[in-house]
C-alpha positions in Angstrom: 34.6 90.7 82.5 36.6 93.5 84.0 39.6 95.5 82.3 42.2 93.1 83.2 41.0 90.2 82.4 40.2 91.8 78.8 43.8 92.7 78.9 44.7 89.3 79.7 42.8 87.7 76.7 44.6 89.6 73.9 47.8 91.3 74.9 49.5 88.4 73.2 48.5 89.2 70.0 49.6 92.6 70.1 52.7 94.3 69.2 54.4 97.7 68.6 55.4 98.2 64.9 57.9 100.1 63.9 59.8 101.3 60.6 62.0 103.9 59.9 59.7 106.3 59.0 57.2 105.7 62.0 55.7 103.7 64.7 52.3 102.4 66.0 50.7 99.0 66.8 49.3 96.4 65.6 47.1 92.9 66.0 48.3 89.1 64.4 44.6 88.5 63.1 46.1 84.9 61.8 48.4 82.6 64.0 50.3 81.4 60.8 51.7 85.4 60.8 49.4 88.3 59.4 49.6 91.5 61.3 47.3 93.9 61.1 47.9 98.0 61.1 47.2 101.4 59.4 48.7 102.0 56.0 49.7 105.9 57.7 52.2 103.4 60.3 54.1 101.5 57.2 53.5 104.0 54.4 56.0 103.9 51.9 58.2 101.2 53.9 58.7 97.2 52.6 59.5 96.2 56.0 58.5 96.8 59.9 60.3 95.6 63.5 57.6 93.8 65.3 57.8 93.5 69.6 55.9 91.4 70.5 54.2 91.3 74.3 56.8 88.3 75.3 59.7 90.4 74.2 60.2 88.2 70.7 61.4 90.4 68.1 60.5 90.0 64.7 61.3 91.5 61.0 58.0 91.3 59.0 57.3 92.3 55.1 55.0 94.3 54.6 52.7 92.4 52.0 49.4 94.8 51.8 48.9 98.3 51.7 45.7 100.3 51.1 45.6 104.0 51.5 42.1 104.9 51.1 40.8 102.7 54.1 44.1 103.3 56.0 44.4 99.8 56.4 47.7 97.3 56.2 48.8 93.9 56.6 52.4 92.4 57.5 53.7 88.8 57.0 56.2 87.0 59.8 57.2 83.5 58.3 55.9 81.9 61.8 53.2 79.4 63.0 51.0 79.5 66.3 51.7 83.2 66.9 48.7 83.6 69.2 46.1 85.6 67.5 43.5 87.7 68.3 39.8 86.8 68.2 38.0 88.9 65.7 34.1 89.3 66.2 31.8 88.0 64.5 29.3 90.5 64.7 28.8 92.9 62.2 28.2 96.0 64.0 29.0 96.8 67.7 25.9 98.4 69.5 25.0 102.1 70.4 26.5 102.4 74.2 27.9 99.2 74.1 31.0 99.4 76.4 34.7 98.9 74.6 37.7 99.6 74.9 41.0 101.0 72.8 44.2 99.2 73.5 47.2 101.1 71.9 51.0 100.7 72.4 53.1 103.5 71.6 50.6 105.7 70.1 46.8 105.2 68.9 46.9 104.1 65.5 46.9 100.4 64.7 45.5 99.4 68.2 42.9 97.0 68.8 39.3 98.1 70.1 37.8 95.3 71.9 34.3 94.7 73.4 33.9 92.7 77.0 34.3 89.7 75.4 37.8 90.5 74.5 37.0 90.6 71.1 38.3 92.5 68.3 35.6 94.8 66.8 37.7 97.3 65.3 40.6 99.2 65.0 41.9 102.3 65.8 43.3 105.1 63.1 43.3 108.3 64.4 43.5 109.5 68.1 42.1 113.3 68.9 42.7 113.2 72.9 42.8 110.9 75.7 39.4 108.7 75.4 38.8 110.1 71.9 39.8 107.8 68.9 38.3 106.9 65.8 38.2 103.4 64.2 38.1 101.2 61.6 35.0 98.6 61.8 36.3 95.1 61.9 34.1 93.7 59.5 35.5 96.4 57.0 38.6 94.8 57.7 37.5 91.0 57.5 37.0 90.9 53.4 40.7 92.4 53.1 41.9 89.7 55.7 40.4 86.8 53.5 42.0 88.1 50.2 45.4 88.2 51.8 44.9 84.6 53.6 44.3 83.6 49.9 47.4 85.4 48.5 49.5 83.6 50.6 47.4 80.4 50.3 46.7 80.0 54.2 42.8 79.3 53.0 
């Protein structure tokens, strides 16, 4: 699958977060509105603006933050926000081609593999093609508790 049809496959489900102390992106990892970022994009804040790829415009609490894995989640009271698929696998392969979507800057983006899935997530950009990432099955177990907190299991 080339680039833009990649593109195509998860743009929806991401959106530029911002609060008044910062900005960065994120990914809704559940249609029934959960967000996923980095803790460094939100830190310290209760709420974010979320643009999303349509142009919808949306105040979101910020119901999760964990410093030490630089991770955080934000709630939007909506339902069939598209979402983006996570992978299932546990670890993405040694030369295995992906790719970093960000928005405004590199923190909170998406990295996906050809399949347009989600297999991670970006925290910390050093140059152009250089970012580092959070593994999305780090990220899964945190998802599930939260999904639970609200009582979308």
């Amino acid at each position: 699958m080339n680039i833009t049809k990649i593109f195509a496959k998860v743009k929806n489900a991401i959106v530029r977060v911002e609060t008044e102390g910062g900005f960065g992106t994120g990914i809704v990892v559940d249609k029934r509105g959960i967000i996923l970022t980095n803790h460094h994009v939100v830190e310290l804040e209760n709420i974010a603006t979320l643009y999303f790829y349509n142009g919808k415009i949306e105040i979101g609490k910020i119901i999760y933050a964990n410093r030490a894995r630089d991770i955080a989640f934000i709630y939007i009271n909506q339902q069939n926000l598209y979402e983006a698929k996570l992978s299932y696998l546990q670890k993405t392969k040694i030369g295995e081609e992906i790719i970093a979507i960000t928005n405004p800057g590199s923190s909170g983006g998406p990295i996906i593999n050809r399949m347009g899935e989600v297999v991670g997530m970006t925290c910390m950009g050093f140059s152009e093609g250089l970012n580092l990432a959070i593994p999305i099955s780090d990220i899964k177990s945190y998802l599930l508790d939260i999904k639970k907190m609200l009582q979308l299991v």
